[in-house]
C-alpha positions as CSV (number, residue, x, y, z in Angstrom):
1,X,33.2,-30.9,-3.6
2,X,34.6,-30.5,-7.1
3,X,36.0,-26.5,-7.4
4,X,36.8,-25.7,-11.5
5,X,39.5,-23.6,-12.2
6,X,39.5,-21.2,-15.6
7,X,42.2,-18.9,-17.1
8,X,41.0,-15.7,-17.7
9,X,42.7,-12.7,-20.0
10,X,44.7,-11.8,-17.2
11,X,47.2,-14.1,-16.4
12,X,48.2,-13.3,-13.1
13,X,44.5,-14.2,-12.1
14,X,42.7,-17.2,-12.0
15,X,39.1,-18.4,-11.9
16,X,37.8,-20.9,-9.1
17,X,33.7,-22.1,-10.0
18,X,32.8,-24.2,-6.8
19,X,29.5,-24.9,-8.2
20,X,27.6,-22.9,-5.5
21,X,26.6,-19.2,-4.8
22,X,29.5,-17.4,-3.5
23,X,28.0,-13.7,-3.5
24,X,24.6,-14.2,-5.7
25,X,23.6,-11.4,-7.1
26,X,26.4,-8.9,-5.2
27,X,30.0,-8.7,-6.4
28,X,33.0,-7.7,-3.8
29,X,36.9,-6.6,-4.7
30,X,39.4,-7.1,-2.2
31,X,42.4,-4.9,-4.1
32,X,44.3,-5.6,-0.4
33,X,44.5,-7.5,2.5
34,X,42.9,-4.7,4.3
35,X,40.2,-4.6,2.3
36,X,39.4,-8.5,3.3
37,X,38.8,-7.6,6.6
38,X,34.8,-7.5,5.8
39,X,35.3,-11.3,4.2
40,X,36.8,-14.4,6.0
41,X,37.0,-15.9,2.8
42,X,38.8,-13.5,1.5
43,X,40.8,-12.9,4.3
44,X,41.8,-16.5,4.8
45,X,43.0,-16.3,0.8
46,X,45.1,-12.9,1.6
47,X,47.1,-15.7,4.4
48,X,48.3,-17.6,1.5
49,X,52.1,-16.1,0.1
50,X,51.5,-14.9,-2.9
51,X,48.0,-13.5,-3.4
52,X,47.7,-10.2,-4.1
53,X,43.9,-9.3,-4.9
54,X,40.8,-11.7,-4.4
55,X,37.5,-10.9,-6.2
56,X,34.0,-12.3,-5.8
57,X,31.0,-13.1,-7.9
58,X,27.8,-14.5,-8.0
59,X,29.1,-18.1,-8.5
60,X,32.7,-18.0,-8.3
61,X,36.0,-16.4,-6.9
62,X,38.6,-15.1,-8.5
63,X,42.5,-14.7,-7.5
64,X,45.3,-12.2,-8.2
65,X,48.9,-13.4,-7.8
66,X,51.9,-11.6,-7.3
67,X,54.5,-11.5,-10.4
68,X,56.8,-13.6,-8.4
69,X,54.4,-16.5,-7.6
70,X,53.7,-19.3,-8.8
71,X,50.4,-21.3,-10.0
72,X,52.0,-24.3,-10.0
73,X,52.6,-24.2,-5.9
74,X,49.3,-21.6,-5.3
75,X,46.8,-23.3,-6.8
76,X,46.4,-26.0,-4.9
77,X,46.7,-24.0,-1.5
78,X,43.5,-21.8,-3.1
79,X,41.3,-25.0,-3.7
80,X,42.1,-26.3,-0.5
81,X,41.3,-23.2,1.2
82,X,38.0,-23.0,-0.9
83,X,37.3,-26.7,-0.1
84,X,37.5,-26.0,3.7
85,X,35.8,-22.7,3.9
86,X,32.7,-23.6,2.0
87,X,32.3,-27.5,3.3
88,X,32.2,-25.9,6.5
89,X,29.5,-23.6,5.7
90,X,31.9,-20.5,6.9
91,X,30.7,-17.1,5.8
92,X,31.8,-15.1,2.6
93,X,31.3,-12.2,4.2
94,X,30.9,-10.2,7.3
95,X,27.4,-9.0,8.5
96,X,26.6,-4.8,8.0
97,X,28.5,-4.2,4.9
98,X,28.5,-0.8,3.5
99,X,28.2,-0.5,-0.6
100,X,29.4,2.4,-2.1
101,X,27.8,5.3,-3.6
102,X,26.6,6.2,-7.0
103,X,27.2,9.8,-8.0
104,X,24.0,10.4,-9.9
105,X,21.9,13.5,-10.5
106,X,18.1,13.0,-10.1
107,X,16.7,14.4,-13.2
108,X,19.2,11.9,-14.9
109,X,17.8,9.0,-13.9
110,X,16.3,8.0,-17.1
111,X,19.4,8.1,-18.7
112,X,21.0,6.1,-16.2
113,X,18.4,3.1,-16.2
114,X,19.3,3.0,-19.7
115,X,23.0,2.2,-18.7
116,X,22.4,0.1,-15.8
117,X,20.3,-1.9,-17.9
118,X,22.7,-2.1,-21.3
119,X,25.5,-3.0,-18.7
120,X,23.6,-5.7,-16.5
121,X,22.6,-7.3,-20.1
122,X,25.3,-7.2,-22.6
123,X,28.3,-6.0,-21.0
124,X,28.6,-7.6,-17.2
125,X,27.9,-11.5,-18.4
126,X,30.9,-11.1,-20.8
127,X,33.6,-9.8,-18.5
128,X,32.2,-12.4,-15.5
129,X,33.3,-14.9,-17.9
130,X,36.6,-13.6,-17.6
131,X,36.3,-13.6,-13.8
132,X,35.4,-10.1,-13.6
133,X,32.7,-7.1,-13.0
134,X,32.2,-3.9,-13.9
135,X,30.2,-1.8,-11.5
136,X,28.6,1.0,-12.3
137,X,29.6,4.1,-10.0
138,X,28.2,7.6,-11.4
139,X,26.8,9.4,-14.4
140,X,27.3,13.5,-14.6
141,X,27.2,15.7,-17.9
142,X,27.6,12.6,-20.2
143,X,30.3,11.0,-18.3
144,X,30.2,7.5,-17.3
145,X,31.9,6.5,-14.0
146,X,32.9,2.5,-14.2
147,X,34.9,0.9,-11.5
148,X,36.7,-2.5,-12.8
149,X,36.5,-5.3,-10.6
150,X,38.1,-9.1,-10.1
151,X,40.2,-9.9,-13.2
152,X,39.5,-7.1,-14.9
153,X,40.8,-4.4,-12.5
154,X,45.1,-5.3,-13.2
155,X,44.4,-6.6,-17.2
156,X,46.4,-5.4,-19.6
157,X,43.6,-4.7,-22.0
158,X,40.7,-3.2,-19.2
159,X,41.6,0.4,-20.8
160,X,40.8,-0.8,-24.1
161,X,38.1,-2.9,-23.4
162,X,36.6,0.8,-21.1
163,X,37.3,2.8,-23.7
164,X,36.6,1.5,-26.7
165,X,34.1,-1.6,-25.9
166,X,32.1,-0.4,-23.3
167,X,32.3,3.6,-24.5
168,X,31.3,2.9,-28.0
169,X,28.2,0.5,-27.1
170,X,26.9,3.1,-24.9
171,X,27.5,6.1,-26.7
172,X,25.9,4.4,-29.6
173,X,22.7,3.3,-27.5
174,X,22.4,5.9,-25.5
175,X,23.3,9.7,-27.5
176,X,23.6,11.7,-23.9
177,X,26.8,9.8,-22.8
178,X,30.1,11.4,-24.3
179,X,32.5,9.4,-22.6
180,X,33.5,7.0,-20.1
181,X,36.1,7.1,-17.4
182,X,37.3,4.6,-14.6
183,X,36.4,4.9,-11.1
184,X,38.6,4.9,-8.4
């Protein structure tokens, strides 16, 4: 097994591409060790000194260091970690997850399609190139709930990229939605 490893913008994280599904068509954020506690993977990652958030997509997983660790000595430990857990065909996750809810009103709906769609087509690809997601988490009285995930949730630029990227393109595509905030 040959795991890739990318920058992204962030650079306390890193990108690992396994070439195979991780999560599919799901992402999960693991902000904490005791957040891992639904995923081996991620909780076996969380063992290693030094990692501070794990993130997964479709294809790959992303890690979070601390500011006093190093690549140099953690990167290796993470692509041996990944070797093991996926040549032995361990699961990514636990079974009965629970997702969390979208705050949405009813007559709305419309509205929101047309955001779940402009996100799923021009704005998710882009920041899961950078190791990434951005989840959609509510729409009320023109506001825009967005919870940063993987690399972007501790980047430096995630506020400008919210509030100027992502805002902009949707208030320009979509005249109901007057801003956009970040979820907790």
């Amino acid at each position: 097994m040959f795991i890739e490893t990318e920058g992204t913008p962030n650079p306390a994280t890193l990108k690992f591409l396994p070439g195979q599904v991780i999560l599919g068509d799901k992402t999960a954020d693991f902000p904490d060790a005791d957040a891992a506690l639904i995923s081996p993977l991620a909780e076996a990652l969380f063992g290693l000194e030094g990692v501070v958030r794990v993130f997964m997509g479709g294809d790959f997983v992303t890690v979070t260091k601390a500011d006093g660790a190093d690549w140099q000595g953690l990167k290796p430990q993470i692509l041996g970690l990944l070797m093991e857990h996926l040549m032995a065909g361990k699961p990514i996750l636990r079974e009965g997850i629970a997702l969390e809810e979208e705050d949405v009103d009813p007559a709305d709906q419309e509205i929101v399609e047309q955001i779940k769609d402009l996100l799923d087509t021009r704005i998710r690809p882009a920041v899961a190139g950078d190791g990434g997601d951005i989840i959609f988490r509510g729409y009320r009285d023109g506001v825009v709930s967005l919870k940063m995930q993987g690399a972007c949730a501790g980047c430096p630029s995630s506020t400008a990229t919210l509030k100027h990227g992502i805002e902009n393109m949707l208030k320009h595509y979509i005249p109901e939605v007057t801003s956009v905030t970040q979820a907790a």
